[in-house]
ZAMI-336847 format. One record per atom (N, C-alpha, C): residue number from 0; residue in three letters; atom name; x, y, z. Coordinates in steps of 0.2 Angstrom, whole numbers. Example, Ala and Ser with C-alpha at 12.3 -4.5 7.8 and 13.67 -1.06 7.14 Angstrom:
2
0, ALA, N, 66, -28, 39
0, ALA, CA, 62, -22, 39
0, ALA, C, 66, -16, 39
1, SER, N, 64, -11, 35
1, SER, CA, 68, -5, 36
1, SER, C, 64, 0, 39
% end
This chain:
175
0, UNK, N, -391, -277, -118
0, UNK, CA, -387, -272, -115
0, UNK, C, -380, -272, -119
1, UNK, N, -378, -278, -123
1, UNK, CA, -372, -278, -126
1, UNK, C, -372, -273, -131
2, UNK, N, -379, -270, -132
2, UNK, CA, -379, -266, -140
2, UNK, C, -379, -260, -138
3, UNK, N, -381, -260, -131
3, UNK, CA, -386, -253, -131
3, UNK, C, -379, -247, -129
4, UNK, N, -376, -250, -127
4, UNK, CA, -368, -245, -125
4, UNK, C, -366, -244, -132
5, UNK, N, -365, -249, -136
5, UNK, CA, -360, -247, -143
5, UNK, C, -366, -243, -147
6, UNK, N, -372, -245, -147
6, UNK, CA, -378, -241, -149
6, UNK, C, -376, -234, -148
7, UNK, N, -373, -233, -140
7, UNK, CA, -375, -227, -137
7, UNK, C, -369, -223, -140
8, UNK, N, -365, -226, -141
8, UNK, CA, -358, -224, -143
8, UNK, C, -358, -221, -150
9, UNK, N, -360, -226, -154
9, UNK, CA, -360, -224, -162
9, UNK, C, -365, -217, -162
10, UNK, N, -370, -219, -157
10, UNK, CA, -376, -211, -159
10, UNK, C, -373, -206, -157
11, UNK, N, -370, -205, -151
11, UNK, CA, -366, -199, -149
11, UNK, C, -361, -196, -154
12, UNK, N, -356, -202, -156
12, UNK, CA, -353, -199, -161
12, UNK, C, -357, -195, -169
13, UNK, N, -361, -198, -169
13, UNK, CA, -365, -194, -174
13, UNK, C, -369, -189, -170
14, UNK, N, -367, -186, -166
14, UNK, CA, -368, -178, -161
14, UNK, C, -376, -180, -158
15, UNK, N, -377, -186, -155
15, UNK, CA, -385, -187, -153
15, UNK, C, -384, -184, -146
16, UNK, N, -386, -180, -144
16, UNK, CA, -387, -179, -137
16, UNK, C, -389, -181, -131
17, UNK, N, -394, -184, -134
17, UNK, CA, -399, -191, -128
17, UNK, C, -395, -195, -127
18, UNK, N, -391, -197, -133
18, UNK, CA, -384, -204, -130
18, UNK, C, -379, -201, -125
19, UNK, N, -376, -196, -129
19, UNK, CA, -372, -194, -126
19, UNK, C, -371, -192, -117
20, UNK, N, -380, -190, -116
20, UNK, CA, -382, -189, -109
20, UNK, C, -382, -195, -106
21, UNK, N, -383, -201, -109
21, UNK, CA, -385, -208, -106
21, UNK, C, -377, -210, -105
22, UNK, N, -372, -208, -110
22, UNK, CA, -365, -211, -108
22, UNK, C, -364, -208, -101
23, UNK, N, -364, -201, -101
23, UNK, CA, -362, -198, -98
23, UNK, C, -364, -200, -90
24, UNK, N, -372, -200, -91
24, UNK, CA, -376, -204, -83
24, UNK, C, -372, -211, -82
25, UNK, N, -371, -214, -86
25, UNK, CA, -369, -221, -84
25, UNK, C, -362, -220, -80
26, UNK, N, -359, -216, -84
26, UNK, CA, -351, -213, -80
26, UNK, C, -352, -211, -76
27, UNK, N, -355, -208, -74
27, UNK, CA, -356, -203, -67
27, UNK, C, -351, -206, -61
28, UNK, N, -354, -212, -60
28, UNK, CA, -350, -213, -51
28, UNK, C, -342, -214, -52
29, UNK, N, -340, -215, -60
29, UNK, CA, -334, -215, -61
29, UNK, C, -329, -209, -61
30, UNK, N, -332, -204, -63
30, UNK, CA, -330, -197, -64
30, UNK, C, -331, -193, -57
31, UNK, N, -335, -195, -56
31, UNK, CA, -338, -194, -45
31, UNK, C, -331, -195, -42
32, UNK, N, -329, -202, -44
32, UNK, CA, -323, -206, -39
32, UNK, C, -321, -199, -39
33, UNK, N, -316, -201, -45
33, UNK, CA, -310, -197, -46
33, UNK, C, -310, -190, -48
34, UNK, N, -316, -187, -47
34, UNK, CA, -315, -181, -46
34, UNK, C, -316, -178, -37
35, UNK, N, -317, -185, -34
35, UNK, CA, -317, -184, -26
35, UNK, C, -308, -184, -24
36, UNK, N, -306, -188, -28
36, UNK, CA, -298, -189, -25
36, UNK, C, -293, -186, -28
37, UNK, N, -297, -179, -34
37, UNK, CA, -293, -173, -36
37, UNK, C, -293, -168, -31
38, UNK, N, -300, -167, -30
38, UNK, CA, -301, -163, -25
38, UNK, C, -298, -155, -27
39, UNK, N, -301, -152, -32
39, UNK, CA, -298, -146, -36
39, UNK, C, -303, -144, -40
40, UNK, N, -306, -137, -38
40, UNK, CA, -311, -133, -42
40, UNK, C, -310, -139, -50
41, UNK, N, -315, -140, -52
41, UNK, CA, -315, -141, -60
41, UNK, C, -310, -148, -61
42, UNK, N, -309, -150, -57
42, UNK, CA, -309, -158, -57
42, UNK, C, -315, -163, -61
43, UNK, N, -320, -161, -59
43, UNK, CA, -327, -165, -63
43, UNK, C, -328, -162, -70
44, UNK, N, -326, -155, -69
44, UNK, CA, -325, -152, -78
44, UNK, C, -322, -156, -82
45, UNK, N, -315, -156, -78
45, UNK, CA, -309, -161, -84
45, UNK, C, -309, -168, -86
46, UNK, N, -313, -170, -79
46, UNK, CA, -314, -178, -82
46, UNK, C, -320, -177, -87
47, UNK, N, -326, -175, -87
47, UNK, CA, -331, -175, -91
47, UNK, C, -331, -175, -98
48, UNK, N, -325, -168, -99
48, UNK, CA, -322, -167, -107
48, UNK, C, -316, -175, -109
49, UNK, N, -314, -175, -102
49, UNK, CA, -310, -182, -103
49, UNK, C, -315, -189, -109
50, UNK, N, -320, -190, -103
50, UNK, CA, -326, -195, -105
50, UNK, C, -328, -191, -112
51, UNK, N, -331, -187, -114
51, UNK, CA, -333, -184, -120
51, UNK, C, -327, -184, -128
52, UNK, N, -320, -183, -123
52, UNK, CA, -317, -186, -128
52, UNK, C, -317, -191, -129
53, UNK, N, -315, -195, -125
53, UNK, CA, -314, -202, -126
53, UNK, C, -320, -205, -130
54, UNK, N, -327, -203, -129
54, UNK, CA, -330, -206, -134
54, UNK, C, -328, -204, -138
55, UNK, N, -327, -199, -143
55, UNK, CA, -326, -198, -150
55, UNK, C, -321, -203, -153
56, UNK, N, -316, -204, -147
56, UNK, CA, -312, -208, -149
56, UNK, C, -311, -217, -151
57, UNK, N, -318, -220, -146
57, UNK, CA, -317, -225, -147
57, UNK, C, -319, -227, -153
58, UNK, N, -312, -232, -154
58, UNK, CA, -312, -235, -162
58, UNK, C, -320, -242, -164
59, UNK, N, -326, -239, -162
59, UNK, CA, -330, -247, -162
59, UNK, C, -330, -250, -168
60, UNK, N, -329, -247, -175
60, UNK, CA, -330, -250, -181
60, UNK, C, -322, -254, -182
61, UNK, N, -319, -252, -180
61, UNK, CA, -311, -255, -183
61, UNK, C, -310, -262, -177
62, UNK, N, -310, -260, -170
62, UNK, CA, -309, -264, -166
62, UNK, C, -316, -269, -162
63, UNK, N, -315, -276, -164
63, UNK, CA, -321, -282, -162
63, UNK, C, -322, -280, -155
64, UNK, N, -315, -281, -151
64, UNK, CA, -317, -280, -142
64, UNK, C, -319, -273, -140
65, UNK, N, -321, -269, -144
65, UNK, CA, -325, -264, -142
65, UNK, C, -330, -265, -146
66, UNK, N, -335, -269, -147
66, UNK, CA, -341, -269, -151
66, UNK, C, -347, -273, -144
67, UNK, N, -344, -273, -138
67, UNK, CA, -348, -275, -134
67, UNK, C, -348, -271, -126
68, UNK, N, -351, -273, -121
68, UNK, CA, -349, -268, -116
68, UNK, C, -346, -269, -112
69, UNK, N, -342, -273, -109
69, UNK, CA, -335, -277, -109
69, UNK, C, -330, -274, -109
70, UNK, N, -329, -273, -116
70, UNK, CA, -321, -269, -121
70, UNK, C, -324, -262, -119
71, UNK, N, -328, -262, -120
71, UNK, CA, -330, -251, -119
71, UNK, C, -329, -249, -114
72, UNK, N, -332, -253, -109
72, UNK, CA, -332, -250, -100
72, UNK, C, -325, -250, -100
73, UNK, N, -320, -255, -102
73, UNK, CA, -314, -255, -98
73, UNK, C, -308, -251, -102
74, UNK, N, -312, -247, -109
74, UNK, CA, -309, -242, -112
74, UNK, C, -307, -238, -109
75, UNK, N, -316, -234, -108
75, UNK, CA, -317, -230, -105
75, UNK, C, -315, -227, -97
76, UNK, N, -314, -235, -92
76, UNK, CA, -311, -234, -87
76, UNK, C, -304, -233, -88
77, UNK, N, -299, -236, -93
77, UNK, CA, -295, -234, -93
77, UNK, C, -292, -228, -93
78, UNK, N, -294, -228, -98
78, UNK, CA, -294, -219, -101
78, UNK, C, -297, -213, -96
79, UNK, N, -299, -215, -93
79, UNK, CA, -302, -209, -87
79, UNK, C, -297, -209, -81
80, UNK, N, -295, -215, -80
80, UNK, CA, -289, -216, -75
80, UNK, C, -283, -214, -76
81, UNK, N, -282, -215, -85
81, UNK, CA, -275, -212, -86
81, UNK, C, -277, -203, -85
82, UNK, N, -281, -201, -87
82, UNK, CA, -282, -193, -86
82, UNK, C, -281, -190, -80
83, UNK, N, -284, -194, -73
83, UNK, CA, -283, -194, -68
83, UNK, C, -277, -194, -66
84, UNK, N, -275, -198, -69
84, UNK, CA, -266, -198, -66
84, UNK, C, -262, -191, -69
85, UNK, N, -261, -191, -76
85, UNK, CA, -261, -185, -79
85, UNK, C, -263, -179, -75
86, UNK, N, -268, -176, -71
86, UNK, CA, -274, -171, -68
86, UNK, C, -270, -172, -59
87, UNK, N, -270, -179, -59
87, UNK, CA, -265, -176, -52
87, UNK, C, -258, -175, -51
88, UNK, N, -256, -178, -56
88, UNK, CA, -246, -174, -53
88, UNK, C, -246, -167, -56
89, UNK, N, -251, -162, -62
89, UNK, CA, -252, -158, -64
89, UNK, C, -254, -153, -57
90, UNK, N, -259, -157, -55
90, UNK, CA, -260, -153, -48
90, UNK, C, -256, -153, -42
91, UNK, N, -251, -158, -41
91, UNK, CA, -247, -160, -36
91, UNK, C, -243, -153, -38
92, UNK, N, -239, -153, -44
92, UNK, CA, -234, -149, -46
92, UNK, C, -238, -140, -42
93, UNK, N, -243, -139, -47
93, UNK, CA, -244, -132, -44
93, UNK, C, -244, -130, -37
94, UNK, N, -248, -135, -34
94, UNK, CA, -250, -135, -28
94, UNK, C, -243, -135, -22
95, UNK, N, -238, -139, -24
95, UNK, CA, -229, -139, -22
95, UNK, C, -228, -131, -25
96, UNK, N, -227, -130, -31
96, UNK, CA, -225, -121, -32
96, UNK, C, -228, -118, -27
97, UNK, N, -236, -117, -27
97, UNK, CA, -239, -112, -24
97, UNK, C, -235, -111, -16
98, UNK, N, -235, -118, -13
98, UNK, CA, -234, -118, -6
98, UNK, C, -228, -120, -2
99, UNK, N, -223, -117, -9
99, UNK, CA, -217, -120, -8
99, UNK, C, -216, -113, -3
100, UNK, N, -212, -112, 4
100, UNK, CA, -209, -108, 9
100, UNK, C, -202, -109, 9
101, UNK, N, -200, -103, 8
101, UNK, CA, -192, -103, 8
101, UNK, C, -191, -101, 17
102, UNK, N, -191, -101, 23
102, UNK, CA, -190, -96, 27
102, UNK, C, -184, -94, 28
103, UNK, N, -177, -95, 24
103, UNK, CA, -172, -92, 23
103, UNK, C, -171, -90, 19
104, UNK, N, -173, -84, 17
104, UNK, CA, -176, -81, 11
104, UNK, C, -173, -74, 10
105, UNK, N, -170, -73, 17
105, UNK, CA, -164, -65, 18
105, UNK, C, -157, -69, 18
106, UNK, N, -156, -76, 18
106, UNK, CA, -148, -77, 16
106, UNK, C, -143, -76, 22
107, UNK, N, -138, -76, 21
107, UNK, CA, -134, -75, 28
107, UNK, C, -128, -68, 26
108, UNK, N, -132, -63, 23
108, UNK, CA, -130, -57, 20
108, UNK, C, -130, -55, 30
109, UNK, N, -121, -52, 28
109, UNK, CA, -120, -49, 37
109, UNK, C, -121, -42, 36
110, UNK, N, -125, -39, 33
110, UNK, CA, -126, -31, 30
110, UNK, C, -134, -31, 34
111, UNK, N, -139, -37, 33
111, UNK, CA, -145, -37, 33
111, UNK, C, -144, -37, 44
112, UNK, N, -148, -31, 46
112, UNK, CA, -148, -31, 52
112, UNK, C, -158, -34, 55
113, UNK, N, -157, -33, 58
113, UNK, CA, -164, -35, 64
113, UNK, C, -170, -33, 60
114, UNK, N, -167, -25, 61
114, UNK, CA, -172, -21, 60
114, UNK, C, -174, -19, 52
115, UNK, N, -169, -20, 48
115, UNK, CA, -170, -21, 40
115, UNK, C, -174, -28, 36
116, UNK, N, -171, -32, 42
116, UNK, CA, -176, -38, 40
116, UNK, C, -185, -38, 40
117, UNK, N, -185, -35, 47
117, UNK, CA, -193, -33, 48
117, UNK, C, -194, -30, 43
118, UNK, N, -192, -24, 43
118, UNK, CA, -193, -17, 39
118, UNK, C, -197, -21, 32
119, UNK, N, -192, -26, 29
119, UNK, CA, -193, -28, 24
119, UNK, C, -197, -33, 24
120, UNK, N, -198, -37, 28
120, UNK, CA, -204, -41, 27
120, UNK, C, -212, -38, 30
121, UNK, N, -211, -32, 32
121, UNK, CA, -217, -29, 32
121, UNK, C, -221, -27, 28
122, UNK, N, -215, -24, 23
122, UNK, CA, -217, -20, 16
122, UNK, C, -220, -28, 10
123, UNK, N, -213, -31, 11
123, UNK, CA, -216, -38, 8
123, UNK, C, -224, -40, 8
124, UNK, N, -228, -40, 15
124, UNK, CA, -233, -43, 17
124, UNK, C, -238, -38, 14
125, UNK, N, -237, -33, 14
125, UNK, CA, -244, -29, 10
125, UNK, C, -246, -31, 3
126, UNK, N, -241, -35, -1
126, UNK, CA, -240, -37, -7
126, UNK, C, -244, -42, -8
127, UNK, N, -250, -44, -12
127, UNK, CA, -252, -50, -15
127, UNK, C, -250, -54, -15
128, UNK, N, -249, -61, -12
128, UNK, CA, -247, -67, -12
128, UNK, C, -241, -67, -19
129, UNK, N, -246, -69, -25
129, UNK, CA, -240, -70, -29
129, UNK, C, -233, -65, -32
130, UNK, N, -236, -57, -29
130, UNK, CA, -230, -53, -32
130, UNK, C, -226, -52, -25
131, UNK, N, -225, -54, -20
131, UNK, CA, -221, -57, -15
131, UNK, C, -217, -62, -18
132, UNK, N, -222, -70, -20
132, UNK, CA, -218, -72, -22
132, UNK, C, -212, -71, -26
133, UNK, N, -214, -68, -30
133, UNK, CA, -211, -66, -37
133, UNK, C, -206, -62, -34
134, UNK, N, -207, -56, -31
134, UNK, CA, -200, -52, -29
134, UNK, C, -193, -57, -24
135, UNK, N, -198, -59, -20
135, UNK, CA, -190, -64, -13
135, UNK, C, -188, -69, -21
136, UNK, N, -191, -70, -24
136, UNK, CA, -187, -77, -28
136, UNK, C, -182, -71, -34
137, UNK, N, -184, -67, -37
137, UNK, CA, -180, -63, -40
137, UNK, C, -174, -61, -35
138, UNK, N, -176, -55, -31
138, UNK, CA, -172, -52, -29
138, UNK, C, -168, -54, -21
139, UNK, N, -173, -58, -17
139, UNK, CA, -168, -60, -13
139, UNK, C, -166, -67, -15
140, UNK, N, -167, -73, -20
140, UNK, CA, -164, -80, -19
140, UNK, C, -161, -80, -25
141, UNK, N, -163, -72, -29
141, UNK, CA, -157, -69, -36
141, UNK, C, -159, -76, -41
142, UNK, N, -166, -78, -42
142, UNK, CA, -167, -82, -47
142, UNK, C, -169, -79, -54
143, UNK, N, -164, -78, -58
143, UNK, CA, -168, -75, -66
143, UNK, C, -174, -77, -66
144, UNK, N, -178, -69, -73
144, UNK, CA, -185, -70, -73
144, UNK, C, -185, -73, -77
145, UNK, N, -180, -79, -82
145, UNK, CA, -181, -84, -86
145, UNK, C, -183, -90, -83
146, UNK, N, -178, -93, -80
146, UNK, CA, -178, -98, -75
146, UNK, C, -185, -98, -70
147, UNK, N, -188, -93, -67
147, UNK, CA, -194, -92, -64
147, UNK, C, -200, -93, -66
148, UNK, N, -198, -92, -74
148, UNK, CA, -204, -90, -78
148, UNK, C, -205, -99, -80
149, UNK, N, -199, -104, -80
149, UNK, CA, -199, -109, -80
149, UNK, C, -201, -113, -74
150, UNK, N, -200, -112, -69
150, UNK, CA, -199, -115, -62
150, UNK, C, -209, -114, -60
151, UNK, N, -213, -108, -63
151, UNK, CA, -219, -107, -62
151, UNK, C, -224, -112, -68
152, UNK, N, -221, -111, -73
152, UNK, CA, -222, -114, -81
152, UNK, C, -228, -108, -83
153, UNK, N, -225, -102, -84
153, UNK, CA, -230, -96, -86
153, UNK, C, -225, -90, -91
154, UNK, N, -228, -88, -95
154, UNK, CA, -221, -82, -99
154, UNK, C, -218, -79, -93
155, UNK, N, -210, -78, -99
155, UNK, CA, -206, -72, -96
155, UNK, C, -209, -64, -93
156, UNK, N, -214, -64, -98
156, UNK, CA, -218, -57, -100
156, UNK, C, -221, -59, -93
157, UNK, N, -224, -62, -90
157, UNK, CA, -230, -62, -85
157, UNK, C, -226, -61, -79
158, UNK, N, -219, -64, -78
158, UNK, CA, -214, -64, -73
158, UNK, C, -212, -56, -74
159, UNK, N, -211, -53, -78
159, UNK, CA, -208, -47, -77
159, UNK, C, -215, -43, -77
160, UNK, N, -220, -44, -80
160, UNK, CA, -225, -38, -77
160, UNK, C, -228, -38, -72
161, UNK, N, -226, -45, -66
161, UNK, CA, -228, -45, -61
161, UNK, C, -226, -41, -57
162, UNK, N, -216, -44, -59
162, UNK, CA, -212, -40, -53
162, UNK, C, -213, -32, -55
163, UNK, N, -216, -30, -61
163, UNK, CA, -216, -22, -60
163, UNK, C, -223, -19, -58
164, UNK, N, -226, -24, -55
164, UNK, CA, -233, -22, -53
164, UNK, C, -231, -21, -46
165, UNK, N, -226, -26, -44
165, UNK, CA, -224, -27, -35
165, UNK, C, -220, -20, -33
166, UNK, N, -216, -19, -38
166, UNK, CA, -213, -12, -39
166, UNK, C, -214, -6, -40
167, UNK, N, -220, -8, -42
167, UNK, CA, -224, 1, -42
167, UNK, C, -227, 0, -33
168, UNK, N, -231, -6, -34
168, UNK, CA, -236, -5, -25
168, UNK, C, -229, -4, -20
169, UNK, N, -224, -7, -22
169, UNK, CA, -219, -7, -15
169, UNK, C, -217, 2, -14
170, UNK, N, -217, 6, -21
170, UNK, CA, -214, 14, -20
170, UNK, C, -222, 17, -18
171, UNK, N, -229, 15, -19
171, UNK, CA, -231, 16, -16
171, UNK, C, -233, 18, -10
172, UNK, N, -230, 13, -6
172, UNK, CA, -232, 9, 0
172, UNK, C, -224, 13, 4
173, UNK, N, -221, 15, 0
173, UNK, CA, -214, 19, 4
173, UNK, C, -214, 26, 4
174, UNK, N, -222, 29, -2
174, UNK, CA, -221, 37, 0
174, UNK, C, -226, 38, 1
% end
């Protein structure tokens, strides 16, 4: 068994695909794990291409402690774990943007009455999730479309063709 991993390693990097499926099945319950504790469409994707890089990368001919199965498993576990870790704060992050609520979001403007508040959170509500978003953080929490474009991590250009898509539906939705 000590040979058949490194065996299976060297064949894949030379594009065998039987190896490559056999690394792959051996990994399985590892990439299961932690694609159970990502829990995000395309979790199992990212680890997969994880594991498929990582073969390419293990050094077997340069490095002894990977010439047996021992040093590879614990390569390999390494390396999926750090992806892992990488894959979840990346999801923590969006996950925090997507479902960040302001519910003070009209300010303590003494102009804003009862009825303009409704008024305007009604019109808001017809709006697409994200071009809602996009407008209260522009226009009522006055955050530039720079800083927002960084606060989402997406272009300026995407921030401003958002808010002019919310801008047309909102003049639609008033006449």
């Amino acid at each position: 068994m000590m040979e058949d991993l490194c065996k299976l390693i060297i064949n894949s990097k030379m594009h065998n695909e039987s190896s490559t499926l056999a690394i792959l099945d051996k990994f399985s319950p590892l990439i299961n794990k932690y694609s159970r504790k990502l829990a995000y469409d395309g979790a199992h994707t990212d680890l997969v291409i994880c594991l498929l890089e990582t073969i390419e990368s293990i050094p077997v001919y340069t490095n002894k402690n990977l010439r047996n199965d021992a040093g590879i498993i614990a390569y390999i576990n390494t390396s999926i774990k750090h992806k892992y870790i990488i894959l979840s704060k990346k999801n923590c992050k969006i996950t925090n943007s997507e479902t960040e609520l302001n519910t003070d979001f009209f300010g303590e403007n003494p102009y804003n009455t009862v009825d303009d508040k409704l008024f305007i959170q009604e019109i808001l509500d017809k709006l697409p999730v994200f071009q809602k978003d996009v407008i209260k953080k522009i226009y009522i929490n006055n955050i530039a479309e720079n800083d927002l474009a960084k606060q989402l991590r997406i272009s300026r250009q995407a921030i401003n063709r958002t808010k002019n898509r919310a801008l047309n539906n909102l003049r639609k939705f008033l006449n």
